[in-house]
DRENRO-182416 format. One record per residue (C-alpha): residue number from 0; residue in one letter; chain; x, y, z. Coordinates in steps of 0.05 Angstrom, whole numbers, plus 5000, padded with zeros to 4 digits. Layout:
REM DRENRO-182416
<atom num="NUM" residu="a" chaine="A" c1="X" c2="Y" c3="Z"/>
...
REM end
This chain:
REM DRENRO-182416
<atom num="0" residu="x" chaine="A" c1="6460" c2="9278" c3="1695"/>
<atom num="1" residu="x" chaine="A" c1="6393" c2="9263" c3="1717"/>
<atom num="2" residu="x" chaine="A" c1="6352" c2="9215" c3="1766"/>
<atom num="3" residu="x" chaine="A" c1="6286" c2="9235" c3="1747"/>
<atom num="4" residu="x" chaine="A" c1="6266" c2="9306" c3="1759"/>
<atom num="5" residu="x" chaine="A" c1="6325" c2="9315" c3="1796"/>
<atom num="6" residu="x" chaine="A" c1="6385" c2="9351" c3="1759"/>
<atom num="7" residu="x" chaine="A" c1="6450" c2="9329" c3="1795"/>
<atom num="8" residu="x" chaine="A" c1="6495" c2="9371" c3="1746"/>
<atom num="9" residu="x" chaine="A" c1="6543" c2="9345" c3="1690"/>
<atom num="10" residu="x" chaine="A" c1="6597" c2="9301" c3="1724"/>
<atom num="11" residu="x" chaine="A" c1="6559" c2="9288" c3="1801"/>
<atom num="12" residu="x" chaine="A" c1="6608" c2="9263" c3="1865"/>
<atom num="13" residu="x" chaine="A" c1="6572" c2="9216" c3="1907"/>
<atom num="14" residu="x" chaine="A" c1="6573" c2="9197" c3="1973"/>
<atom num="15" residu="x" chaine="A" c1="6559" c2="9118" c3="1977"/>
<atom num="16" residu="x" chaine="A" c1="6507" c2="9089" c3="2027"/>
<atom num="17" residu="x" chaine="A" c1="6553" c2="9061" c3="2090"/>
<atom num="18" residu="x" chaine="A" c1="6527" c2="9022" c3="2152"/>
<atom num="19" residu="x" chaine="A" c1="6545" c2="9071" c3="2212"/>
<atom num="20" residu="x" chaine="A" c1="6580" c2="9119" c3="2168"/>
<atom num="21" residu="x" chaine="A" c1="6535" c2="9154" c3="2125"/>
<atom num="22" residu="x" chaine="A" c1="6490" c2="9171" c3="2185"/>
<atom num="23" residu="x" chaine="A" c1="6458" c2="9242" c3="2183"/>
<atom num="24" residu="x" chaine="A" c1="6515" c2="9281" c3="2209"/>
<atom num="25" residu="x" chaine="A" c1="6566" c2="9260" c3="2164"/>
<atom num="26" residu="x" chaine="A" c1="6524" c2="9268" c3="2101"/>
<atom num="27" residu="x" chaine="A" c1="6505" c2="9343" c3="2121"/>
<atom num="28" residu="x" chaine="A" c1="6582" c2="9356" c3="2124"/>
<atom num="29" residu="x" chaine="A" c1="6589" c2="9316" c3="2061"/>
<atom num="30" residu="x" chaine="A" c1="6541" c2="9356" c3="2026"/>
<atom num="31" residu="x" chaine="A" c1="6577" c2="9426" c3="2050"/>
<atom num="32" residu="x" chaine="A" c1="6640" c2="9404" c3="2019"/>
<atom num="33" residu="x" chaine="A" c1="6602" c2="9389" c3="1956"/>
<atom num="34" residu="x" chaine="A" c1="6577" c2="9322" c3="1956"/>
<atom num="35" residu="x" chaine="A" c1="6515" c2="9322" c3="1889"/>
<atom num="36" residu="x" chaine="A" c1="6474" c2="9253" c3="1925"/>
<atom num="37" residu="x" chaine="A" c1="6482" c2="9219" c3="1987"/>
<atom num="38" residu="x" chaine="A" c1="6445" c2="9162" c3="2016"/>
<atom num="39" residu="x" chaine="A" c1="6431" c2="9130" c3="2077"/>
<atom num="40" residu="x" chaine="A" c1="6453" c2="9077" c3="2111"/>
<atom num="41" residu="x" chaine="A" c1="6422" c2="9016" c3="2083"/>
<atom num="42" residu="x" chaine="A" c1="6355" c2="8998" c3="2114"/>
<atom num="43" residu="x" chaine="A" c1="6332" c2="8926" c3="2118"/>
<atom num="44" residu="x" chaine="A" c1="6266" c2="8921" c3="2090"/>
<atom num="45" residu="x" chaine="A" c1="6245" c2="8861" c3="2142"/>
<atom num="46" residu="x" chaine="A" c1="6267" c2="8908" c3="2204"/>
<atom num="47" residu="x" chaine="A" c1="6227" c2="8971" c3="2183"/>
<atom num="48" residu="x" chaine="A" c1="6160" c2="8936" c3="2170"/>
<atom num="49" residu="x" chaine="A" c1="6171" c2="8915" c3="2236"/>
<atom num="50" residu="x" chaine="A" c1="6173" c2="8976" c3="2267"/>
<atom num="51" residu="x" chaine="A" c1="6239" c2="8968" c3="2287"/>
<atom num="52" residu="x" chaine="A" c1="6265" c2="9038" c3="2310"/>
<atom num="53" residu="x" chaine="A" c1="6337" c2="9031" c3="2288"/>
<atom num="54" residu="x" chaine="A" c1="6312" c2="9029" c3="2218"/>
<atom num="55" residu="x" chaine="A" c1="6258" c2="9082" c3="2230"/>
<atom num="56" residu="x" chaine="A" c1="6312" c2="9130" c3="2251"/>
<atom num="57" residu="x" chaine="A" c1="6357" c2="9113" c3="2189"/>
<atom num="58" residu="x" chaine="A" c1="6288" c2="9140" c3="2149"/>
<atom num="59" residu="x" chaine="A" c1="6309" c2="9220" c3="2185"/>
<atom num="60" residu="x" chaine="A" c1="6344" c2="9270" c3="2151"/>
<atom num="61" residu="x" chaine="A" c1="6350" c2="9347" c3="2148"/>
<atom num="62" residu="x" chaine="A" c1="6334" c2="9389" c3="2090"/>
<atom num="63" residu="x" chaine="A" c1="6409" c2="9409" c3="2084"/>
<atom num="64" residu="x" chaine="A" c1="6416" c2="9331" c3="2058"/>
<atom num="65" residu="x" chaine="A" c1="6376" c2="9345" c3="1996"/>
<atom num="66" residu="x" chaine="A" c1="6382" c2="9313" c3="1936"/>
<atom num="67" residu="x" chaine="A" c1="6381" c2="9241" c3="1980"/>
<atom num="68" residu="x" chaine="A" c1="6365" c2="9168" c3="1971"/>
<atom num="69" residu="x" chaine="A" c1="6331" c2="9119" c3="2017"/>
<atom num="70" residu="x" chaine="A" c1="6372" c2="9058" c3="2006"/>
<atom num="71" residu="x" chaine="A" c1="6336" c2="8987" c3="2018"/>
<atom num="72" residu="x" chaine="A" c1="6345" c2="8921" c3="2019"/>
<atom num="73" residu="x" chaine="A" c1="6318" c2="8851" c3="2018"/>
<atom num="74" residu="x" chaine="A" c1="6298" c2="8786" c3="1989"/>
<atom num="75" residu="x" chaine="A" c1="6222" c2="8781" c3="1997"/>
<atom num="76" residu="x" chaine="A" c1="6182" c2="8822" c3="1944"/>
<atom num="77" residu="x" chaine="A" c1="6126" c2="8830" c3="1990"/>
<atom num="78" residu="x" chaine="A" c1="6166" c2="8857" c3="2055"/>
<atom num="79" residu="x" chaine="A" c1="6211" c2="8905" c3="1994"/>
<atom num="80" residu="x" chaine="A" c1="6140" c2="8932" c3="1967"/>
<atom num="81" residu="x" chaine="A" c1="6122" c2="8945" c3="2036"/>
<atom num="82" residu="x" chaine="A" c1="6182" c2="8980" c3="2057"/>
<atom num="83" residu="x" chaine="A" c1="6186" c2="9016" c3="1993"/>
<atom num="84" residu="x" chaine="A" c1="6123" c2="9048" c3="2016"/>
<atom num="85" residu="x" chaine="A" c1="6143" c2="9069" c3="2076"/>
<atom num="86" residu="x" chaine="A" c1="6199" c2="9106" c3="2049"/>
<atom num="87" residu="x" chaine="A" c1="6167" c2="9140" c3="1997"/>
<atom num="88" residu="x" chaine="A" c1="6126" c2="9178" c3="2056"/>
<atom num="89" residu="x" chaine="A" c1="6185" c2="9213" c3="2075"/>
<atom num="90" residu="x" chaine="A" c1="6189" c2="9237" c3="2014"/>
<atom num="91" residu="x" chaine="A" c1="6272" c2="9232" c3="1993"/>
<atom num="92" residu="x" chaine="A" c1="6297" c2="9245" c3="1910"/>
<atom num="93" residu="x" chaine="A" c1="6295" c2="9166" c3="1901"/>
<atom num="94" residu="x" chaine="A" c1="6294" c2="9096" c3="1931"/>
<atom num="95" residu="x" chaine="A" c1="6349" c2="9059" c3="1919"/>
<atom num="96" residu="x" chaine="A" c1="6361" c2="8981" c3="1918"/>
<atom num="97" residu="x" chaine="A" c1="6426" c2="8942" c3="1949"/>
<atom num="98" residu="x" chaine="A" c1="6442" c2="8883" c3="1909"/>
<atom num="99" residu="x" chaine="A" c1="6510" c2="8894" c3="1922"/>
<atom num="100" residu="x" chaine="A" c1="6532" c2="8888" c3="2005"/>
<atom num="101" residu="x" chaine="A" c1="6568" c2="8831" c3="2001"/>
<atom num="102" residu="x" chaine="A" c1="6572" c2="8817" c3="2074"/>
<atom num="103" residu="x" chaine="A" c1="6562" c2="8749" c3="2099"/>
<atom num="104" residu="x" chaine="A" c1="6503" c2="8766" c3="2160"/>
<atom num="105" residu="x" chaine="A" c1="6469" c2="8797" c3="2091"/>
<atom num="106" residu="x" chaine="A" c1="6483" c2="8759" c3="2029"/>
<atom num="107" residu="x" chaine="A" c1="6471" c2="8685" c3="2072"/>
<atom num="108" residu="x" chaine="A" c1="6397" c2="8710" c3="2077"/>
<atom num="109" residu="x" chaine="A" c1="6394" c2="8713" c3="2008"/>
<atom num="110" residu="x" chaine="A" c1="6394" c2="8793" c3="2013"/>
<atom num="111" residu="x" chaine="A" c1="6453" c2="8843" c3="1979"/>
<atom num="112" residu="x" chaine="A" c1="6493" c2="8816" c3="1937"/>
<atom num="113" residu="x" chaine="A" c1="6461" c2="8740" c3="1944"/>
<atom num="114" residu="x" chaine="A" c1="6414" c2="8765" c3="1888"/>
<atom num="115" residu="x" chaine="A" c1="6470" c2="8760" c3="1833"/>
<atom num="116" residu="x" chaine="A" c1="6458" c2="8685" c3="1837"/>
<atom num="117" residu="x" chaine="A" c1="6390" c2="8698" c3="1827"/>
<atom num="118" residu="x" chaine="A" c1="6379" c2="8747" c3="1767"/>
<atom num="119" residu="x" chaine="A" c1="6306" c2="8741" c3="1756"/>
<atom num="120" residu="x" chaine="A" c1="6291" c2="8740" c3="1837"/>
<atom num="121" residu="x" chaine="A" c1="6329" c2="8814" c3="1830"/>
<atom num="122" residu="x" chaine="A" c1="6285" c2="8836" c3="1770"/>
<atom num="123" residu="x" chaine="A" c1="6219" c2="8821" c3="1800"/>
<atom num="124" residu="x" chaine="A" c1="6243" c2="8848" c3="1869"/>
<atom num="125" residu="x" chaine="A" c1="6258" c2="8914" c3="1829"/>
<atom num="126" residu="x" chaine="A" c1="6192" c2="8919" c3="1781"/>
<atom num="127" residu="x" chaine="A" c1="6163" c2="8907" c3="1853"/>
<atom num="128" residu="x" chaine="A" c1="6191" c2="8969" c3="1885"/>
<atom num="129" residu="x" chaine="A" c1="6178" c2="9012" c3="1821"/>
<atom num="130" residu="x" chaine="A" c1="6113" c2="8993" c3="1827"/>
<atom num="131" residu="x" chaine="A" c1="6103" c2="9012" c3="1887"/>
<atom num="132" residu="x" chaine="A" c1="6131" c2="9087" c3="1886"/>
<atom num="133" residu="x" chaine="A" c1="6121" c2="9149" c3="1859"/>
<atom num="134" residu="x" chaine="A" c1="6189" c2="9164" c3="1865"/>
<atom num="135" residu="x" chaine="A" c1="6255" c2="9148" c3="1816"/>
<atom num="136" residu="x" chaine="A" c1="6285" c2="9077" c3="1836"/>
<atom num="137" residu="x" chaine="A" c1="6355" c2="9063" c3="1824"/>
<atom num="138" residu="x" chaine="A" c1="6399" c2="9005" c3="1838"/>
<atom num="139" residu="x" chaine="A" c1="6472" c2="8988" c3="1867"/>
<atom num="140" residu="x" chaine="A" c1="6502" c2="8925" c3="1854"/>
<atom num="141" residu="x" chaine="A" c1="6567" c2="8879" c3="1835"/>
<atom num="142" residu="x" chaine="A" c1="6604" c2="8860" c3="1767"/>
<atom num="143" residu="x" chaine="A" c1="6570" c2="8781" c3="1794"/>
<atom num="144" residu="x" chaine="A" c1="6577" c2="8739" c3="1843"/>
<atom num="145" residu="x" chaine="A" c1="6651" c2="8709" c3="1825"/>
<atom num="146" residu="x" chaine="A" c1="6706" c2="8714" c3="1783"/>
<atom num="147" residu="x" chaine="A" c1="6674" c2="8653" c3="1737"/>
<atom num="148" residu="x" chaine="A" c1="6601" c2="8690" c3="1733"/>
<atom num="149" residu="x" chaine="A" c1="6620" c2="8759" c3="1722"/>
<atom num="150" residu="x" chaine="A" c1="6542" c2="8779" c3="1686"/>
<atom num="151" residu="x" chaine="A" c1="6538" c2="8856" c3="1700"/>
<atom num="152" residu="x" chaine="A" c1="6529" c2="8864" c3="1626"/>
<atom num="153" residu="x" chaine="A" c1="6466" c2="8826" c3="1620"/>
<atom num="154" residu="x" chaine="A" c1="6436" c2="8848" c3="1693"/>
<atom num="155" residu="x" chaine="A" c1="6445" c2="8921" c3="1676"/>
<atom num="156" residu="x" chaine="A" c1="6398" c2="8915" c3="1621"/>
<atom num="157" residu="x" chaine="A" c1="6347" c2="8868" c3="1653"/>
<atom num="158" residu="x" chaine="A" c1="6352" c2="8920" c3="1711"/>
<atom num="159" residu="x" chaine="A" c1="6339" c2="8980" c3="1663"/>
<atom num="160" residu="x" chaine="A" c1="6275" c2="8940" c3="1628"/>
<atom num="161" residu="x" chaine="A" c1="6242" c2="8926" c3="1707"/>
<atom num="162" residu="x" chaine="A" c1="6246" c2="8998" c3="1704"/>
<atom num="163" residu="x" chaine="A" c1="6296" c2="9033" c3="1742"/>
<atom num="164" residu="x" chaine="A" c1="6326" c2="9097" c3="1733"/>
<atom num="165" residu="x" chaine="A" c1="6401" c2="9097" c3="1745"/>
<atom num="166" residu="x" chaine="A" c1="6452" c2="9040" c3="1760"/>
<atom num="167" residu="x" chaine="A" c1="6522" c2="9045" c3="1810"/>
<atom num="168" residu="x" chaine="A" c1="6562" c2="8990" c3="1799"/>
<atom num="169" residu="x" chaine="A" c1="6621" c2="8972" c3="1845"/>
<atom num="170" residu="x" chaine="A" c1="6681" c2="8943" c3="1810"/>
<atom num="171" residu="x" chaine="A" c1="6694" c2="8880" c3="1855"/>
<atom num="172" residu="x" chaine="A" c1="6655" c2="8814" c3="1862"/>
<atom num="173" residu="x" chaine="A" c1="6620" c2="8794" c3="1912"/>
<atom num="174" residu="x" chaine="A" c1="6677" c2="8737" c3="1929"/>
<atom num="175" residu="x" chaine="A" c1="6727" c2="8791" c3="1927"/>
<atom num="176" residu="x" chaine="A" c1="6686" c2="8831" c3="1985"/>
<atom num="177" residu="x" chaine="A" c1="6741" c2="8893" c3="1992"/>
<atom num="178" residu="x" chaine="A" c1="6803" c2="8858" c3="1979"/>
<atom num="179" residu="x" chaine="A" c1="6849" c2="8858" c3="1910"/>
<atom num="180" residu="x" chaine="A" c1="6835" c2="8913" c3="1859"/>
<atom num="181" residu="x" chaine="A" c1="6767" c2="8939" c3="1835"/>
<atom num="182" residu="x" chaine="A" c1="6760" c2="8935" c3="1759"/>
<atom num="183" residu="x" chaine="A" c1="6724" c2="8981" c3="1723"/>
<atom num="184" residu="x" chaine="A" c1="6720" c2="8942" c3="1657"/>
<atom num="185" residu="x" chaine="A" c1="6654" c2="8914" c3="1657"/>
<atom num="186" residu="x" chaine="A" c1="6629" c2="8979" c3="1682"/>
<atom num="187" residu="x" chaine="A" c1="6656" c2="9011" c3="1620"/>
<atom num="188" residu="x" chaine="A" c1="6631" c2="8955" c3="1575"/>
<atom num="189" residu="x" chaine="A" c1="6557" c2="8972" c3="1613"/>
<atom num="190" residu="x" chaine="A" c1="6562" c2="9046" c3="1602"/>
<atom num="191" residu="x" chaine="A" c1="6584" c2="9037" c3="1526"/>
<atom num="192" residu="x" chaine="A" c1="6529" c2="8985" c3="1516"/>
<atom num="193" residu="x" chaine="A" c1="6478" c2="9013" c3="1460"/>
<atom num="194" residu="x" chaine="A" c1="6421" c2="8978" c3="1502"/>
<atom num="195" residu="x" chaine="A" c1="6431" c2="9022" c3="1559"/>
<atom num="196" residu="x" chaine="A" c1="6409" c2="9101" c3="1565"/>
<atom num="197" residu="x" chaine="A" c1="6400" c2="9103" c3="1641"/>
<atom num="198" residu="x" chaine="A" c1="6466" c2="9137" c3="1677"/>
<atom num="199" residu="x" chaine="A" c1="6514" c2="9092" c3="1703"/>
<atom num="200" residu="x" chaine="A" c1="6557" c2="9116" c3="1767"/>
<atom num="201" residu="x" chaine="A" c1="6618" c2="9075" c3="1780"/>
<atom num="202" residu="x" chaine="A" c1="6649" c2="9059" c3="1853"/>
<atom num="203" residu="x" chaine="A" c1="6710" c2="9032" c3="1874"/>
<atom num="204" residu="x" chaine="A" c1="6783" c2="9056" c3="1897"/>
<atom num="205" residu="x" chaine="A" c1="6769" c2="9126" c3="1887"/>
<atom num="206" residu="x" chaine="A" c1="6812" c2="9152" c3="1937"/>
<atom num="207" residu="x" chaine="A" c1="6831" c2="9213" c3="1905"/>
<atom num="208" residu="x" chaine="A" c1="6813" c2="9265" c3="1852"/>
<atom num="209" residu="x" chaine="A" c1="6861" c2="9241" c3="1797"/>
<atom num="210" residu="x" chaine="A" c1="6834" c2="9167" c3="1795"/>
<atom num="211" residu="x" chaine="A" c1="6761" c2="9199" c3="1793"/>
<atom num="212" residu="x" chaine="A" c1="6783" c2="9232" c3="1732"/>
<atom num="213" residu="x" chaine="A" c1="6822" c2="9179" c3="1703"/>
<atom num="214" residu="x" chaine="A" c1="6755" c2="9130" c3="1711"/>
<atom num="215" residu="x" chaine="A" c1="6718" c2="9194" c3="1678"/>
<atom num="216" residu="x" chaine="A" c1="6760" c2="9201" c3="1618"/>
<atom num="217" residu="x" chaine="A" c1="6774" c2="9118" c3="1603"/>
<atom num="218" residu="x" chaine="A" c1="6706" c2="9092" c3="1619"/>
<atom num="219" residu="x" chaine="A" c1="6662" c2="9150" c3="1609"/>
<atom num="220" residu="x" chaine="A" c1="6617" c2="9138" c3="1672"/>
<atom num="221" residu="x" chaine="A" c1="6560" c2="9189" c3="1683"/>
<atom num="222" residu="x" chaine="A" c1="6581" c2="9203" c3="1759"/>
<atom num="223" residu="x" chaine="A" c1="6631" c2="9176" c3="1814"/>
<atom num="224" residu="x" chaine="A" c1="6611" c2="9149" c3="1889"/>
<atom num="225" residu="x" chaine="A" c1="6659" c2="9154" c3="1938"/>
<atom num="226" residu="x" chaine="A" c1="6654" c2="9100" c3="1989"/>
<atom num="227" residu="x" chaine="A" c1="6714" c2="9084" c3="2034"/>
<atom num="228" residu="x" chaine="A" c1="6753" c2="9142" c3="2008"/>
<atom num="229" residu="x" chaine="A" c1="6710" c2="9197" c3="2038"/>
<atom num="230" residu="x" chaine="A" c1="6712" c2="9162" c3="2111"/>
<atom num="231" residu="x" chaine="A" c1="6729" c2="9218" c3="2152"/>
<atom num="232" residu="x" chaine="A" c1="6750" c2="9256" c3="2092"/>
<atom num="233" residu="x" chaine="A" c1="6685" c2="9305" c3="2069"/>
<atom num="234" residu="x" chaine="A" c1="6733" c2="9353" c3="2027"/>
<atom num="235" residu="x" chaine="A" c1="6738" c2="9295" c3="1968"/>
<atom num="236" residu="x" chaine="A" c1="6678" c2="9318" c3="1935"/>
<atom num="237" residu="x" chaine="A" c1="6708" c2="9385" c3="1926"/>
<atom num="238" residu="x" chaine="A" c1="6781" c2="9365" c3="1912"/>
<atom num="239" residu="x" chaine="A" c1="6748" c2="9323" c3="1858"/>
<atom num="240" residu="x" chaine="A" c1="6702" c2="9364" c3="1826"/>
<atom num="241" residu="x" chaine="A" c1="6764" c2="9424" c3="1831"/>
<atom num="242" residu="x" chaine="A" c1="6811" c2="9377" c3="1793"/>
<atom num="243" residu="x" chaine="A" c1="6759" c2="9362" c3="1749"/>
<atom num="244" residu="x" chaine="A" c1="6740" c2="9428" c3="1726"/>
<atom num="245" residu="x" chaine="A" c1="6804" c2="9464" c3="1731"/>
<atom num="246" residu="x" chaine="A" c1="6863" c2="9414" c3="1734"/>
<atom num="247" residu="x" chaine="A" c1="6889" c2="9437" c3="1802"/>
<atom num="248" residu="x" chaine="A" c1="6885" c2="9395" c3="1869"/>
<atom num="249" residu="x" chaine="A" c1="6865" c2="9437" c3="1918"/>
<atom num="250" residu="x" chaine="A" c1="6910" c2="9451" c3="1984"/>
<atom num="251" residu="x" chaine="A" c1="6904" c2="9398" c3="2037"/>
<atom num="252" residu="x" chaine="A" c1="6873" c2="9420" c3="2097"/>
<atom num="253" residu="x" chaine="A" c1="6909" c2="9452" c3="2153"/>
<atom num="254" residu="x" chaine="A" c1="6914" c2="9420" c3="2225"/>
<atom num="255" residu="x" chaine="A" c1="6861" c2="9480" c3="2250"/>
<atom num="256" residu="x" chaine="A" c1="6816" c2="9461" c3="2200"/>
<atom num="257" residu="x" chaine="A" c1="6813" c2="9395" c3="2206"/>
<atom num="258" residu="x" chaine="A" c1="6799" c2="9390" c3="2283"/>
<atom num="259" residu="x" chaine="A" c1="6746" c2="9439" c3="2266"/>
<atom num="260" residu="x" chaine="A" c1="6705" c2="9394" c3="2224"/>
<atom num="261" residu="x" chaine="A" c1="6720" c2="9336" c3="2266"/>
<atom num="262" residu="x" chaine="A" c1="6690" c2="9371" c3="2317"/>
<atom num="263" residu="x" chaine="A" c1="6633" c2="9400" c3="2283"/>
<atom num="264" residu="x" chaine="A" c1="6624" c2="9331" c3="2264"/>
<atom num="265" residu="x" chaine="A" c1="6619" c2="9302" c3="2331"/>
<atom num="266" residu="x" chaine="A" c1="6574" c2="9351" c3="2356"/>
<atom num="267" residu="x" chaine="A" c1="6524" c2="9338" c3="2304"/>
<atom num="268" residu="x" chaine="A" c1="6524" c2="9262" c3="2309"/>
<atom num="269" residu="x" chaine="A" c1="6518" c2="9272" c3="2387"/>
<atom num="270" residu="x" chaine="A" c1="6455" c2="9316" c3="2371"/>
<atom num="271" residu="x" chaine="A" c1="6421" c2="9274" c3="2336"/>
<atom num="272" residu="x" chaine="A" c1="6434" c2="9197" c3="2368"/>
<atom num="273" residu="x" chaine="A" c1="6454" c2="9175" c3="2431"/>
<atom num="274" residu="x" chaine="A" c1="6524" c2="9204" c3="2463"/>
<atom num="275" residu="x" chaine="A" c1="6556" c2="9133" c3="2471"/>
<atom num="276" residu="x" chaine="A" c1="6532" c2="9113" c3="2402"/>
<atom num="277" residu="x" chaine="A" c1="6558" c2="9167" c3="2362"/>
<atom num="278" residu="x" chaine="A" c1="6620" c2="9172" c3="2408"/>
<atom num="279" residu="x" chaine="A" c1="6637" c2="9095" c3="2382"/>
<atom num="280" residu="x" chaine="A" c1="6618" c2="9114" c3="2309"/>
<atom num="281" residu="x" chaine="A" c1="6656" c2="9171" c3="2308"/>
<atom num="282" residu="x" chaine="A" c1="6721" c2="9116" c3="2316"/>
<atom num="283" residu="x" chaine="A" c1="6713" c2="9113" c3="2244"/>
<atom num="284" residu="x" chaine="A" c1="6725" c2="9174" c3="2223"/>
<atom num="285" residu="x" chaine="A" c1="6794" c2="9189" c3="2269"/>
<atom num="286" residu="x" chaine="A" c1="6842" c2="9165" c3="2214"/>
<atom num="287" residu="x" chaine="A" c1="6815" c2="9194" c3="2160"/>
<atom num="288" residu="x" chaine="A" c1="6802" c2="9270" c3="2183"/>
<atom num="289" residu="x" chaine="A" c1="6881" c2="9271" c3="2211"/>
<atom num="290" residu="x" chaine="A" c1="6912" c2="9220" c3="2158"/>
<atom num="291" residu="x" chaine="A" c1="6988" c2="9244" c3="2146"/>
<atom num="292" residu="x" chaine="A" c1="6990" c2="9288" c3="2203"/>
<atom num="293" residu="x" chaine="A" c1="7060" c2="9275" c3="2248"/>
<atom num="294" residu="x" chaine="A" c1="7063" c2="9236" c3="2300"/>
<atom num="295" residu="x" chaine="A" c1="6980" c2="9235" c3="2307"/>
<atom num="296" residu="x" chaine="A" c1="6981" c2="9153" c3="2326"/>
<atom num="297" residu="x" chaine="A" c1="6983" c2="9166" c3="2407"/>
<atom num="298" residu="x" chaine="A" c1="6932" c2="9214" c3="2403"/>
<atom num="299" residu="x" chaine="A" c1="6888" c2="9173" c3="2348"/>
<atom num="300" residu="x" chaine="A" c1="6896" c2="9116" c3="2399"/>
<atom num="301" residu="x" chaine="A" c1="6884" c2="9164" c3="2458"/>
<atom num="302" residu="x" chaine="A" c1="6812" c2="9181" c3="2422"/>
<atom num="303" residu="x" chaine="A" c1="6797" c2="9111" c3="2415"/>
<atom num="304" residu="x" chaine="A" c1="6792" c2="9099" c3="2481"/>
<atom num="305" residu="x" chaine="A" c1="6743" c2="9160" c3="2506"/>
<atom num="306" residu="x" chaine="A" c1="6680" c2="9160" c3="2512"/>
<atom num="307" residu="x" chaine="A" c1="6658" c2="9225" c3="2547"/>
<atom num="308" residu="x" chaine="A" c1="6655" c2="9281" c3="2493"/>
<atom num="309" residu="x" chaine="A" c1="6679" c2="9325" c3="2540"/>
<atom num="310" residu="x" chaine="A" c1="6746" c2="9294" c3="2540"/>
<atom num="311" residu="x" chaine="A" c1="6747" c2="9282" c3="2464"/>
<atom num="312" residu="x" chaine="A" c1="6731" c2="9353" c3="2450"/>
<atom num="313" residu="x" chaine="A" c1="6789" c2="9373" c3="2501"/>
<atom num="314" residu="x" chaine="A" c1="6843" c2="9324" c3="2470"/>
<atom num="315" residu="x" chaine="A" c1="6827" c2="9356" c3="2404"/>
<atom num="316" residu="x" chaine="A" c1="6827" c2="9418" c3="2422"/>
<atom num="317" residu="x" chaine="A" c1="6902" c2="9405" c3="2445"/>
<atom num="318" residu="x" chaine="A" c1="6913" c2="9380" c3="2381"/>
<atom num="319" residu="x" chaine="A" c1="6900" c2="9441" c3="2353"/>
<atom num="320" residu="x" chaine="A" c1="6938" c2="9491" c3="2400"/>
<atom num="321" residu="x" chaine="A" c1="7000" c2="9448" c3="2404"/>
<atom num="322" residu="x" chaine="A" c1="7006" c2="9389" c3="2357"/>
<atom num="323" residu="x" chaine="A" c1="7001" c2="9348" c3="2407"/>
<atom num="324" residu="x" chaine="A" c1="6940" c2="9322" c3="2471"/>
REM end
């Protein structure tokens, strides 16, 4: 599969963009354990032609990142063509359009996944941003707004004529949010369209290698993103691609290793944002890196309440020794 120039290999893993997840740390871990694209956290078009610095920072990433997209979002054309701009400078694979975050701070400003409602709003919003980048644009969106106006069909093509390159499509609705089941139906229906010759990536409950291949083999999607299901979890996009290729699940990580990359982890978020601010992120992650690990609750809850690393790094360390902080 390809985005443009860049060759992301047959069947490409994906880590999905994720406010105060995806930040630089974790998708340099991501990308070790074999992650083919990651992206970063969204970026509100408004806030960086501001100057705002949150959004400036969310524009840095290291070389080990590469192949990455600048995601964006927005509802005016002019502030998106702007922005667009501004992340083309840094110079990342692609720029990437949310049409999908279905969150209610987002979507009431007529940002995200708002846009559904409006379908030709979204298509000049997205001829806009080609326009005004050298660089592949691709877009992530919903099946539609509701259960009653579910027009992924007809938006994937109108989305592929504005110009862009590839298309992710998240199984739920914006009504749904996370909640219920994501379907992959439509997605299918969009990938088996005639109309359609740009990739399509599929997202939604992919939790584990043998639903990745499962969506593979009955929908025949291009690629996979991972969203929720690599929180704190980096060694999906190996496990999947391994069961992929050979059939096998590969072994679960050991106790030893998985403080280790929790660690490594920290470390590298700490070195690159504020202590307190990565220390709080890092919350996130907790369940995930020790999920089905005996009697890890106390010291999960233990870990939420730190917030010197000193201590965090010690109480792991235990962890590691003796089962146990």
């Amino acid at each position: 599969m390809k985005i443009g120039n860049t060759d992301l290999g047959e069947f490409p893993v994906i880590l999905a963009p994720l406010e105060d997840i995806t930040d630089s740390a974790f998708r340099a871990i991501c990308k070790a354990h074999g992650a083919d694209l990651v992206y970063t956290e969204f970026i509100s078009s408004e806030a960086l032609i501001r100057d705002a610095r949150k959004s400036h920072n969310k524009l840095q990433f290291g070389e080990i990142e590469r192949p990455l997209g600048v995601q964006i979002f927005g509802s005016d054309i002019s502030a998106m063509q702007k922005a667009t701009e501004m992340a083309s400078e840094v110079n990342p694979e692609l720029i990437d359009i949310n049409f999908g975050c279905p969150v209610r701070k987002i979507a009431m400003k007529g940002s995200g996944a708002a846009l559904l409602n409006d379908v030709p709003k979204m298509v000049k919003i997205t001829e806009a941003v080609v326009k005004a980048t050298h660089l592949p644009v691709t877009v992530k969106t919903r099946l539609g707004w509701d259960d009653k106006n579910k027009n992924i069909v007809d938006i994937a093509e109108r989305l592929q004529d504005a110009g862009i390159q590839a298309l992710t499509i998240h199984g739920r609705t914006r009504a749904q949010m996370y909640t219920g089941t994501a379907d992959w139906t439509l997605i299918g229906e969009v990938k088996n369209n005639p109309r359609m010759h740009i990739p399509i990536i599929g997202n939604g409950d992919v939790t584990c290698p043998e639903i990745a291949l499962d969506m593979k083999k009955r929908f025949g999607v291009d690629g996979i993103m991972i969203g929720r299901g690599a929180i704190g979890n980096p060694w999906i996009f190996e496990d999947i691609k391994s069961f992929i290729r050979l059939g096998v699940p590969m072994p679960v990580p050991a106790l030893p290793e998985r403080v280790d990359e929790c660690l490594r982890h920290i470390r590298t978020a700490v070195s690159k944002k504020p202590e307190r601010t990565a220390l709080l992120e890092m919350r996130k992650h907790y369940a995930g890196y020790f999920r089905g690990i005996p009697n890890f609750k106390p010291v999960r809850m233990k870990l939420l309440t730190l917030t010197d690393l000193a201590e965090i790094e010690a109480t792991l360390l235990n962890l590691k020794a003796f089962g146990t902080f």
